[in-house]
N, C-alpha and C positions, 0 to 999 in steps of 0.2 A: 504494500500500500504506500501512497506517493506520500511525503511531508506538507506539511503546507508549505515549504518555503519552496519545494516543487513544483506547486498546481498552478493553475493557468488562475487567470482574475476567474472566469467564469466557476470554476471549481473550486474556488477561494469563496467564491461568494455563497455557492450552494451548499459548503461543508459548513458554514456559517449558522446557515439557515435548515440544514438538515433535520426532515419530519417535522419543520413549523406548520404550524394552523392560522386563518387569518379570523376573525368576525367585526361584528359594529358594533360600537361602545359607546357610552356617553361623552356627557360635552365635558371637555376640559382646557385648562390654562397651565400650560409648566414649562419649562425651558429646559434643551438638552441634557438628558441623566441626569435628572431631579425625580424624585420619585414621588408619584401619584397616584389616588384613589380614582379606578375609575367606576362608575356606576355602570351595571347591566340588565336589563332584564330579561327573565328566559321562560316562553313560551306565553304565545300573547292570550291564552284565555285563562287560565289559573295558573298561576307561576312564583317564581320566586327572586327578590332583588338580590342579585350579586355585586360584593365589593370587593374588587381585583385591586391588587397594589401591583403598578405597574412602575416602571421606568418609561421617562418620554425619550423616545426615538424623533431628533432633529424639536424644533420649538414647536410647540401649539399653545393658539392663542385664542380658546373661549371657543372650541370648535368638537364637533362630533369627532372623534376618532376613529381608527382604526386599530384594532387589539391584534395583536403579533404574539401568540403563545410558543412559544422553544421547546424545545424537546427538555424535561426538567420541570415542565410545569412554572419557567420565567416567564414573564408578560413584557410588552413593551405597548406603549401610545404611542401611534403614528398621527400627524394630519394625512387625510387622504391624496392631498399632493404629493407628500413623503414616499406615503404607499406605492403609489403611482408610477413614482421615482426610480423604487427599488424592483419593483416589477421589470420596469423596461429597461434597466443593468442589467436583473437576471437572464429576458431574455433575448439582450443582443448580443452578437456574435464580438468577443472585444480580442481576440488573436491579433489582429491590428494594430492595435494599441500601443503608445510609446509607453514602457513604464520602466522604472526607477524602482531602484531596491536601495531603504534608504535606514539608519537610525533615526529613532526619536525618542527625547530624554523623557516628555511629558505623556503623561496620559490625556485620554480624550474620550470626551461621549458620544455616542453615536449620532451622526446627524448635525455635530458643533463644528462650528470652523476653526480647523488650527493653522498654524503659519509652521511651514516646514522649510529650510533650507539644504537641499541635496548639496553634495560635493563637487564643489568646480561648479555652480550653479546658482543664481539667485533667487530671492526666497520665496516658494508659491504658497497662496492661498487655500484652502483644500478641505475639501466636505469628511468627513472622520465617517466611513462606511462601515458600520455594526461599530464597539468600543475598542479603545488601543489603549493598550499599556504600554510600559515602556520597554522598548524593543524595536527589532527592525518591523520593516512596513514598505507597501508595494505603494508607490504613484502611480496614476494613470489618471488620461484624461478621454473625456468622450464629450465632445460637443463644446469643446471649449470649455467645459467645465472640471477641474481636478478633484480624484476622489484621495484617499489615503484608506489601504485595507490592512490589517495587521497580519504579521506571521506568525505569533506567537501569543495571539488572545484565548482565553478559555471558550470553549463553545456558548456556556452556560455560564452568565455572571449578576444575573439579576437576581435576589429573594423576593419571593413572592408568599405574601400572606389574603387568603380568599375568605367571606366569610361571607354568609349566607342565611337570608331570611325568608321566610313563606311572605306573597302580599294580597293573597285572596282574587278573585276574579275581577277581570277589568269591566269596566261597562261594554265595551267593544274592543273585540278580539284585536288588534294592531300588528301587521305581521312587523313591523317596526321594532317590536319589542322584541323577537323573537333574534337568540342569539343560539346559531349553530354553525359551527367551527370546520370549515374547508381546509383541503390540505393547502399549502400554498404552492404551485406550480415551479416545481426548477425546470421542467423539460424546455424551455424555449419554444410552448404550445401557445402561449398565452395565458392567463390569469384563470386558475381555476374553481368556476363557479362563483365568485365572490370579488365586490358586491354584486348579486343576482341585477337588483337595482341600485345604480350609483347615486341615482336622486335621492335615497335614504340618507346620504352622507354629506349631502351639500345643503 
């Protein structure tokens, strides 16, 4: 089996993400790897409120999320432009790609911008792709845009505490409320199943 410091970005991204689930979560506010309560509810005709403590993936600002569950039972908050984001990294082809094999002294959250300075090189700007510890780490850029992905992050670094209450029948059933967890697509198929409907989220 390859190292990560072997794998291609693509395989870098999906051993990341490996057996994630996606679904729709309440509205919140937190900024890069801060940690957050998010509100859920499941099953829109008698159901029950769930409170996910998640880490936010990149800033959200008073907005419906997107819940990013890890193998481990981690959570992460996305905004749905995030989501979005990370989808279409997954699934384009990045062999292409100019990338940089680089140190970095600091850590970073996922989704926060850090300033990185390569060797022999001036200092780019750069989207922190899942969290980085301190360790080497892969540049690349796609669309003009630079990400930074780690070589040596745990797969699994978020704690997650769930807790859960009965809330009796709604007046009307809401399939809104209704949260059921898709796998998330590494094949480079497209986005699978979720959101069924994207208007839930905006």
């Amino acid at each position: 089996m390859k190292t990560t410091k072997d794998m291609t970005l693509n395989e870098l991204m999906a051993y990341y993400l490996e057996k994630s689930q996606v679904a729709n979560g309440g509205r919140v506010t937190a900024a890069p790897g801060s940690q957050t309560t998010v509100l859920v509810e499941t099953v829109g005709g008698e159901g029950y409120t769930e409170q996910v403590k998640a880490r936010a993936w990149g800033e959200l600002k008073s907005e419906l999320a997107v819940l990013l569950k890890l193998l481990g039972d981690s959570y992460y908050a996305l905004s749905y432009e995030t989501y979005k984001e990370i989808c279409r990294l997954l699934n384009r082809d990045l062999d292409g790609c100019e990338v940089t094999t680089t140190m970095y002294s600091q850590g970073a959250m996922p989704g926060s911008r850090i300033r990185i300075t390569p060797e022999g090189k001036s200092t780019i700007d750069a989207v922190a792709w899942y969290e980085i510890p301190p360790g080497p780490l892969k540049l690349f850029q796609v669309d003009g845009k630079h990400y930074a992905i780690s070589l040596v992050a745990p797969k699994t670094v978020s704690v997650t505490i769930v807790s859960q209450r009965k809330t009796g029948k709604f007046a009307t059933p809401d399939s809104r409320r209704e949260i059921i967890w898709y796998d998330l697509d590494l094949s480079g198929r497209g986005i699978a199943g979720f959101p069924r409907k994207p208007e839930y989220l905006l």
